[in-house]
C-alpha positions as CSV (number, residue, x, y, z in Angstrom):
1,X,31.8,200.8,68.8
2,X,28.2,201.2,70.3
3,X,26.0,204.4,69.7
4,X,26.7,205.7,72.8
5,X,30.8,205.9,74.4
6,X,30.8,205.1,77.9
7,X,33.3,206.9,79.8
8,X,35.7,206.0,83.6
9,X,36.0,209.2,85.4
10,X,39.3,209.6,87.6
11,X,38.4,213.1,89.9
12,X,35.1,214.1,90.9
13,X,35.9,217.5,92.6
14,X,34.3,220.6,91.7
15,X,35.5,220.6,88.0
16,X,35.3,217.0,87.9
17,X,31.6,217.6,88.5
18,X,31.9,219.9,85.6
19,X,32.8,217.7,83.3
20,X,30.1,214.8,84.6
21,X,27.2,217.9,83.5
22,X,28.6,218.1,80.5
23,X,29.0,214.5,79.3
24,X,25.2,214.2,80.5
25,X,24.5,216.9,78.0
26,X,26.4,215.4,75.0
27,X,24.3,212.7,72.9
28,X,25.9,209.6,72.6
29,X,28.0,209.7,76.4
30,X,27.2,207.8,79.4
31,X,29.6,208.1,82.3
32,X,29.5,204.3,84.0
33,X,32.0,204.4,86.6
34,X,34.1,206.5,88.8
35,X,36.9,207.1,91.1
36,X,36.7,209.4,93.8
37,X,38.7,208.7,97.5
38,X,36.7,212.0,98.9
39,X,33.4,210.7,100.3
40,X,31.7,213.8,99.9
41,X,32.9,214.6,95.9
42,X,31.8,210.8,95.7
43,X,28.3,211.6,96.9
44,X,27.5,214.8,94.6
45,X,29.2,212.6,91.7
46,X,27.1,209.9,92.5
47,X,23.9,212.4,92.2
48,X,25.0,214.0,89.0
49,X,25.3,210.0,87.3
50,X,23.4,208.2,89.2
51,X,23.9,204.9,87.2
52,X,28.0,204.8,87.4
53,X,29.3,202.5,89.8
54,X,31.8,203.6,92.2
55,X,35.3,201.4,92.5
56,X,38.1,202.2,94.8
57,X,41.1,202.9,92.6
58,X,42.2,203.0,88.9
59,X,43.3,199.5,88.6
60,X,39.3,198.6,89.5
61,X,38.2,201.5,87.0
62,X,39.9,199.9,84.6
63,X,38.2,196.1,85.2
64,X,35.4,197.8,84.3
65,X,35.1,196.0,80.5
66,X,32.2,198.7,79.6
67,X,34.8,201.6,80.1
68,X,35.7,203.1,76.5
69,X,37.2,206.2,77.7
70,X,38.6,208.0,80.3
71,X,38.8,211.5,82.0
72,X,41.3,212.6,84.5
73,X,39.9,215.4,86.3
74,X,42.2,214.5,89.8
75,X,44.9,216.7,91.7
76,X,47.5,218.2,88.8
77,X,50.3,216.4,91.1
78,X,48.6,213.0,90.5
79,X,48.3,213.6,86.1
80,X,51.0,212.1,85.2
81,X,51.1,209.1,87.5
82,X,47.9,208.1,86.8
83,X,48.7,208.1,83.1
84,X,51.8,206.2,83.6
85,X,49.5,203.6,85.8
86,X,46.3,203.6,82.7
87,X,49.5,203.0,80.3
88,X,50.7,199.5,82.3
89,X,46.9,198.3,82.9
90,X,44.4,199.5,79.6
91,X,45.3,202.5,78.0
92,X,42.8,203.5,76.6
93,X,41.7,207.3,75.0
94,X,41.8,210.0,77.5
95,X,41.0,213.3,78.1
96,X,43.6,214.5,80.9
97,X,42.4,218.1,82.4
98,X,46.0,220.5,82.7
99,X,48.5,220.7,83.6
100,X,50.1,217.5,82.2
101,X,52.7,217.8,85.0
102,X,54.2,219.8,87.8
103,X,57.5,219.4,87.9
104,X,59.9,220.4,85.2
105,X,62.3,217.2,85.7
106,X,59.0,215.2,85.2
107,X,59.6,216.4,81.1
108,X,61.5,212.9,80.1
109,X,58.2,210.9,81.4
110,X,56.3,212.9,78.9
111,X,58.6,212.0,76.5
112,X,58.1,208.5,76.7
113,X,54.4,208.4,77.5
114,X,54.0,210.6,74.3
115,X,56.5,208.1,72.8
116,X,54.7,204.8,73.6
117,X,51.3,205.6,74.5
118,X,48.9,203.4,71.5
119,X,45.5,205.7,72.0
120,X,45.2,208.9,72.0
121,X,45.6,211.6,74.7
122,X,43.8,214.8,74.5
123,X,44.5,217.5,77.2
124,X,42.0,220.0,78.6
125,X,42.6,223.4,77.5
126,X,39.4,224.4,77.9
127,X,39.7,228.1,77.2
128,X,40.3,227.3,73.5
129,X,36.3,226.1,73.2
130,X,35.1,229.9,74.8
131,X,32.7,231.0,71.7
132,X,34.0,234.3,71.8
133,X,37.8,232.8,71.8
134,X,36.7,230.3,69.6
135,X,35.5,233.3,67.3
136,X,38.5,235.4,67.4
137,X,40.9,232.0,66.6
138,X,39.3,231.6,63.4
139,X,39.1,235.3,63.0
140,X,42.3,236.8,63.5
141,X,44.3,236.2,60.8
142,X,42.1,238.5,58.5
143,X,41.3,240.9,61.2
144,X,44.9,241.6,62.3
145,X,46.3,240.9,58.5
146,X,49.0,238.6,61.2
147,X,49.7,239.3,64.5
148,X,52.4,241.0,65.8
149,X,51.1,241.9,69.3
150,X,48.8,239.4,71.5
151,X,47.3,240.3,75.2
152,X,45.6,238.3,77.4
153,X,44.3,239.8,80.5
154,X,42.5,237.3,83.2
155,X,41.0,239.7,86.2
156,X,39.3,237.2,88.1
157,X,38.2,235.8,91.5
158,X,40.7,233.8,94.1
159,X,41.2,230.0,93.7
160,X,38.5,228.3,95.1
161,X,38.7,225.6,98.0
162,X,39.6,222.3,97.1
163,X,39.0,218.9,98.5
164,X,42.3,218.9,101.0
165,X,42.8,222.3,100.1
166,X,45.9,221.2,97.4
167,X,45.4,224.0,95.3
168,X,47.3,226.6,98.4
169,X,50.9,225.0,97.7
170,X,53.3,225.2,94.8
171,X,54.9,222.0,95.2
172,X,51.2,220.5,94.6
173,X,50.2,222.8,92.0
174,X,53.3,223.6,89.5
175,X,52.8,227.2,90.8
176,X,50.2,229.8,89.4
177,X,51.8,230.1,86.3
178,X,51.9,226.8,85.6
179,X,48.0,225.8,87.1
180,X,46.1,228.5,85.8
181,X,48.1,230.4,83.3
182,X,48.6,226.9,81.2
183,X,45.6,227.7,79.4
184,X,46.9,231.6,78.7
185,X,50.3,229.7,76.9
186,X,48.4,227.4,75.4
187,X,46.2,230.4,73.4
188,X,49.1,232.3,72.6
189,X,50.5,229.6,70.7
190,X,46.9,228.7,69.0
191,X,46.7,232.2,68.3
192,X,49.9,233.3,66.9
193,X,50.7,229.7,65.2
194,X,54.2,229.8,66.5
195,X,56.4,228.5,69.2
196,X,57.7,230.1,71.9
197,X,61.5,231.0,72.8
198,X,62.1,233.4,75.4
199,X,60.3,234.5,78.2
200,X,60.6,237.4,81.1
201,X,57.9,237.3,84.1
202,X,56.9,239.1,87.4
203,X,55.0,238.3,89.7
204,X,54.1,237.3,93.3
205,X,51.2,236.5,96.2
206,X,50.6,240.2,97.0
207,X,46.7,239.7,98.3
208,X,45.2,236.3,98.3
209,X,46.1,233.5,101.2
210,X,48.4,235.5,103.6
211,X,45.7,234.7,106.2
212,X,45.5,231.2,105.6
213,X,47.3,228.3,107.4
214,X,47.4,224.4,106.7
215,X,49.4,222.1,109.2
216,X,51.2,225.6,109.7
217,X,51.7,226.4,106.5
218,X,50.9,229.5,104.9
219,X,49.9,229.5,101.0
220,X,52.6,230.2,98.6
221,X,50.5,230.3,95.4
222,X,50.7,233.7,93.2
223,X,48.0,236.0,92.7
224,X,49.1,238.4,90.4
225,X,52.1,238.3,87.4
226,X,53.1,239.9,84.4
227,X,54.7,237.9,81.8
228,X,56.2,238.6,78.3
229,X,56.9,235.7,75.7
230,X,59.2,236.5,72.6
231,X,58.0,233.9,69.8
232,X,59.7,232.3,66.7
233,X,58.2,234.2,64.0
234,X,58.5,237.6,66.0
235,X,55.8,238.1,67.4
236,X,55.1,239.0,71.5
237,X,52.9,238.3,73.7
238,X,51.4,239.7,77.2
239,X,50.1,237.6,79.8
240,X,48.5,240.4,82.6
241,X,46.8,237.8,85.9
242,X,45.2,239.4,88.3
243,X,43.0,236.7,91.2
244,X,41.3,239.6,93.2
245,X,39.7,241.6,90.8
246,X,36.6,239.7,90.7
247,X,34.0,242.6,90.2
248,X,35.2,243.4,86.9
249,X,32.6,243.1,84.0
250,X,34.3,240.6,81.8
251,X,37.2,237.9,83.8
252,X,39.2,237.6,80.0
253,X,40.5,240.0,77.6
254,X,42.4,239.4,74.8
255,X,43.5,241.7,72.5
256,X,45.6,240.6,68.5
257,X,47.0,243.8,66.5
258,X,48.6,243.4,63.3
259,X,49.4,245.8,60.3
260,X,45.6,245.6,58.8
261,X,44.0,245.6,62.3
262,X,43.2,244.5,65.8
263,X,40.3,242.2,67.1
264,X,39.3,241.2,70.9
265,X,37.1,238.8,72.6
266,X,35.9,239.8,76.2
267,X,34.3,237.0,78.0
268,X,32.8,237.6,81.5
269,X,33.6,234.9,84.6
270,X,30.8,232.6,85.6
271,X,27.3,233.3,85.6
272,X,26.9,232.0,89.4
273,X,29.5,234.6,90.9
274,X,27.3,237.8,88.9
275,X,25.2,239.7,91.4
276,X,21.8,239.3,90.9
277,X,21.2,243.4,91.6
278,X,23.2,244.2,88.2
279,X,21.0,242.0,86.7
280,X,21.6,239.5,84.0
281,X,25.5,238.7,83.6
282,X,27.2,240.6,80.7
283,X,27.1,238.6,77.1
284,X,30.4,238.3,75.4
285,X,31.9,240.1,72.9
286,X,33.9,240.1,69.9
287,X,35.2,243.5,68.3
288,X,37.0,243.5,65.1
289,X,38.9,247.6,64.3
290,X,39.9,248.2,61.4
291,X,42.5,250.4,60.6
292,X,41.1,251.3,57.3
293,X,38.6,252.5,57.2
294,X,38.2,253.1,60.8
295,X,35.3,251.6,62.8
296,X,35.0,248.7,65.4
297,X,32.8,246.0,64.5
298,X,31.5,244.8,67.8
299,X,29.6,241.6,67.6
300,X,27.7,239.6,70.7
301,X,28.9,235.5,71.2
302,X,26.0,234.1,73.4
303,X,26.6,231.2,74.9
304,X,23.5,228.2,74.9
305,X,22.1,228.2,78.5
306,X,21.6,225.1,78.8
307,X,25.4,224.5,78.3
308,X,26.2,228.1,79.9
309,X,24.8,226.5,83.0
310,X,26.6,223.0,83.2
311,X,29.6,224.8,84.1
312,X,31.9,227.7,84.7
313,X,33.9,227.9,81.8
314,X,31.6,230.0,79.6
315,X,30.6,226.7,77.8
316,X,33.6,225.4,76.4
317,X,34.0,222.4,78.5
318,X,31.1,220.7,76.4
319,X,32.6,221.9,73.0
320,X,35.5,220.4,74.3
321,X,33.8,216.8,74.9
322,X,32.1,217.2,71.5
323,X,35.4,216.7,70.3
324,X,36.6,214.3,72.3
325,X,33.6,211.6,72.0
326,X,34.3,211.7,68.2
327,X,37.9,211.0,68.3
328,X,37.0,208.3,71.1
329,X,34.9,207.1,68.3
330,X,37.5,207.2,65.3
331,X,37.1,210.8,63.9
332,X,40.2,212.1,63.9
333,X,43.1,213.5,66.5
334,X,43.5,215.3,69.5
335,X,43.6,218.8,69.2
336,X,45.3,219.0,71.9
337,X,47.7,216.6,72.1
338,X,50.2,216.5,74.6
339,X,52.6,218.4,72.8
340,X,50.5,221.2,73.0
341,X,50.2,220.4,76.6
342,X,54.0,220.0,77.9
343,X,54.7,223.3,75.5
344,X,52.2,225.0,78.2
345,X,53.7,223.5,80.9
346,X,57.0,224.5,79.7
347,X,56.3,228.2,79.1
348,X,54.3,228.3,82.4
349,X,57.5,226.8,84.3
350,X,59.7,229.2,82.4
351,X,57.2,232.0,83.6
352,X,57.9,230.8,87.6
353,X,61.7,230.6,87.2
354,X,62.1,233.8,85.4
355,X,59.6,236.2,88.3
356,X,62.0,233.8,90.8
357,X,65.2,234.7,89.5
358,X,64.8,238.4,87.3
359,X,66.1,236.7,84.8
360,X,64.7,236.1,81.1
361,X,64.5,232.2,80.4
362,X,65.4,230.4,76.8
363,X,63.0,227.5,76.7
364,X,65.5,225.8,74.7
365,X,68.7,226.3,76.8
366,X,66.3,225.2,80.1
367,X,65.6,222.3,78.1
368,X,61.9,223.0,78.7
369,X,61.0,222.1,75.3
370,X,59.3,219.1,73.7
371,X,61.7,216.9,72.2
């Protein structure tokens, strides 16, 4: 392989864009073509790389001999299709941005793309890169002596518009649980190093949307839940999402107690959304307390501004292409592979049918689980 990976990019919305500042900040990247049906995401794209040649669909993306790697950054509804369509033509590595799927009978296709598929297949979990979640990851075992108790609290701001405004409808989405919270699963199960068996969930669209139509159609995505998830070694975990409280001081929270200890990472939303009045945005956190002796530890994560800037994800996005680029160039695996990502699917799915129904979901019995 050449010194520098060049990458096909399938999505250029507003986190597709994302991605595009971020692979220009990463040595050894060059993004040389692109596939974008919205003429206006295709403009801005075509300003952010301003070398990549637009095509008109996958199969011509893929024609593109210089293409080494791809990124999916399209509508969730279109993931797994597109994957399918990359596995008949050229597949080649991807990184596919969550969630892997929408619909739970969709769960044998992943099966047999995970199955068949020759290169690998890293999904986005983005939220896994944060530097203060990054910090408490490698952390919490010897803070929390093991954790019994895990709570992640998102207060944040409503979902933005999309191109087509997709993002407003379950049936396009997976449902909140599933779109956003994918990323909340998908920490619990980093964190805890276990898999999930049961879960019990609340929630609703109390807030956001009601004012909205589209073709007549009023919104039917979530804004708030509470969900519980029972795991295999015993330990629980507390998922609290809340999409209108976006002038709180930090968007996540998450909180792991065990018998030695608790620790918590508190990382604020994006930079853009802070109001300039209250000066500069808050700096993440990490706190490590003790039970013995007593006496939180609290410890500031910054973030690099250069990298801060290229997106809203408090950074992680590029640590997350670091990665990437060097399994794109032979070092090593996915670490997340699509396993991780239909298991965040599947507890996300779980979460919508149990606030649907009142009833506590086994992933196993649902046949939610990777096989």
């Amino acid at each position: 392989m050449t010194d520098t990976v060049k990458y096909g990019m399938i999505g250029c919305g507003m986190m597709g864009q994302e991605h595009l500042r971020n692979i220009a900040l990463l040595p050894g990247a060059e993004v040389v073509a692109i596939f974008e049906p919205d003429a206006g995401m295709r403009a801005e794209a075509a300003r952010l790389a301003p070398t990549a040649r637009m095509v008109g669909s996958i199969a011509e993306l893929l024609a593109v001999e210089a293409v080494q790697a791809l990124v999916i950054v399209s509508p969730n509804f279109l993931h797994l299709r597109q994957l399918e369509e990359i596995a008949a033509i050229r597949p080649l590595p991807v990184l596919c941005e969550k969630p892997l799927f929408t619909d739970p009978a969709d769960a044998p296709r992943i099966a047999a793309l995970r199955a068949s598929y020759p290169a690998p297949i890293w999904v986005a979990m983005e939220y896994r890169y944060m530097p203060p979640v990054a910090k408490l990851i490698s952390e919490v075992d010897a803070a929390t002596g093991g954790v019994k108790m895990l709570t992640i609290r998102e207060h944040r701001f409503p979902f933005l518009e999309k191109v087509g405004d997709w993002n407003r409808f379950n049936a396009n989405t997976g449902g909140t649980l599933v779109e956003k919270c994918c990323h909340f699963f998908d920490l619990m199960r980093v964190i805890l190093r276990s898999d999930p068996v049961r879960v019990l969930a609340s929630g609703g669209q109390g807030v956001n949307h009601l004012d909205e139509s589209y073709d007549g159609k009023t919104p039917d995505i979530w804004d708030n839940a509470y969900v519980i998830v029972e795991f295999a070694s015993g330990a629980r975990a507390m998922l609290e999402l809340c999409m209108f409280a976006e002038g709180a001081r930090y968007q996540e929270e998450i909180s792991a107690v065990g018998p030695v200890g608790k620790i918590e990472a508190l990382v604020p939303g994006p930079g853009r959304f802070w109001p300039a009045h209250l000066g500069a945005p808050p700096v993440p956190q990490v706190i490590v307390s003790p039970r013995d002796p007593k006496g939180p530890m609290v410890m500031e994560i910054p973030v690099d501004p250069e990298i801060l800037a290229a997106g809203d994800h408090n950074g992680s996005t590029f640590y997350q292409h670091r990665g990437f680029n060097a399994v794109v160039r032979g070092q090593g695996t996915p670490e997340v592979s699509l396993a991780d990502g239909w298991w965040a699917v599947a507890m996300g799915m779980a979460a919508q049918k149990s606030a649907a129904t009142g009833q506590a979901v086994d992933l196993a019995a649902e046949g939610l689980a990777p096989s």
